[in-house]
C-alpha positions in Angstrom: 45.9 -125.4 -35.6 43.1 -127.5 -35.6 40.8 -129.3 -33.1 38.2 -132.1 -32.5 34.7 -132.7 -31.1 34.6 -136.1 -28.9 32.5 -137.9 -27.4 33.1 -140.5 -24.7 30.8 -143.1 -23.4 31.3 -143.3 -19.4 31.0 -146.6 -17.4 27.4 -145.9 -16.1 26.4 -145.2 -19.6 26.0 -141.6 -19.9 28.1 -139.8 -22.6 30.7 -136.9 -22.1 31.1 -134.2 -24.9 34.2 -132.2 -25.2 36.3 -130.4 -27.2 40.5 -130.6 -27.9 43.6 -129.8 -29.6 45.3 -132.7 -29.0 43.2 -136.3 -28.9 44.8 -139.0 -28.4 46.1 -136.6 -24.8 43.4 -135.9 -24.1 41.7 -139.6 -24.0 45.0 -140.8 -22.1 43.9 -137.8 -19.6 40.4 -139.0 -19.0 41.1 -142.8 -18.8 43.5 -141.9 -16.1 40.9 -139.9 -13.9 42.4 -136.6 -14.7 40.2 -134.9 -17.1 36.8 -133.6 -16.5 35.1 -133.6 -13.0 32.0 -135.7 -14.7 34.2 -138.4 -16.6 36.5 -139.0 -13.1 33.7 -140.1 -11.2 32.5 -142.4 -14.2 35.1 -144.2 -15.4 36.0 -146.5 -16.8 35.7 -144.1 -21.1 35.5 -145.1 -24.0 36.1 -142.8 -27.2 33.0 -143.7 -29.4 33.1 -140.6 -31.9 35.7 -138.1 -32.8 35.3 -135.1 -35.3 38.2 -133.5 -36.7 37.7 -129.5 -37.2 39.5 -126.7 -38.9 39.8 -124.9 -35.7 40.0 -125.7 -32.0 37.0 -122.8 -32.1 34.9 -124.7 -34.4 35.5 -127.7 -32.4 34.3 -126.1 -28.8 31.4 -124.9 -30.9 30.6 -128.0 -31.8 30.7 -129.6 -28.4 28.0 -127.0 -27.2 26.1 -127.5 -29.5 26.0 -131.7 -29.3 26.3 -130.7 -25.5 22.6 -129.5 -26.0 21.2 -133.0 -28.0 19.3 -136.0 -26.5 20.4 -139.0 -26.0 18.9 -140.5 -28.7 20.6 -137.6 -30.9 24.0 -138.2 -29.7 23.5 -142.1 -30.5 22.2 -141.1 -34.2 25.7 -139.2 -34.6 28.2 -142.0 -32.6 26.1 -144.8 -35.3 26.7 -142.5 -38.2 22.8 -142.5 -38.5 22.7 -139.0 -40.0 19.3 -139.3 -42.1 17.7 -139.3 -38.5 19.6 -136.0 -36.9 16.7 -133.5 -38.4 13.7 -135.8 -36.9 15.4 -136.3 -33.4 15.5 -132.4 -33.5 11.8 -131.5 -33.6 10.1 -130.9 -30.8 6.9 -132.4 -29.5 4.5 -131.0 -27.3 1.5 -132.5 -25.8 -1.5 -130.5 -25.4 -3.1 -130.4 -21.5 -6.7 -130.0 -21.3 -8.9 -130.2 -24.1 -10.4 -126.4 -23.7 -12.7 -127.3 -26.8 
């Protein structure tokens, strides 16, 4: 049985990532304010990407590791900007002090 990685744009603006067997459920869940604890509180969602998996464990993968993006990231994936995912992920530190 497969799955599918979602993610929902909340009424405040913030986006919820999850993971599910069943979609179209699980959307009518959230919309009426009983699904997640983070989406009840921020309603009105809206689904604004949905990946289809092999597996409902490759889907929950997935979600943690989207879970773990930016926001900038996330919006890359939801515009189907994927030439930018491996640019958003590198990391940039500034340097404190000069110590020179």
């Amino acid at each position: 049985m497969g799955g599918y990685m979602y993610i929902l744009r909340c009424g405040d603006g913030s986006y919820y990532v999850g993971s599910t067997r069943d979609i179209i459920t699980r959307l009518r869940q959230h919309q009426a304010g009983e699904g997640a604890e983070y989406t009840r509180r921020r309603l009105p969602v809206e689904l604004v990407f949905v990946q289809p998996c092999e597996s409902i464990v490759q889907a929950y993968w997935f979600e943690k590791k989207v879970q773990n993006w930016s926001r900038a990231k996330r919006e890359a994936l939801i515009n189907g900007e994927l030439h930018l995912l491996p640019g958003l992920s590198k990391k940039t530190f500034k340097r404190s002090g000069s110590g020179e």
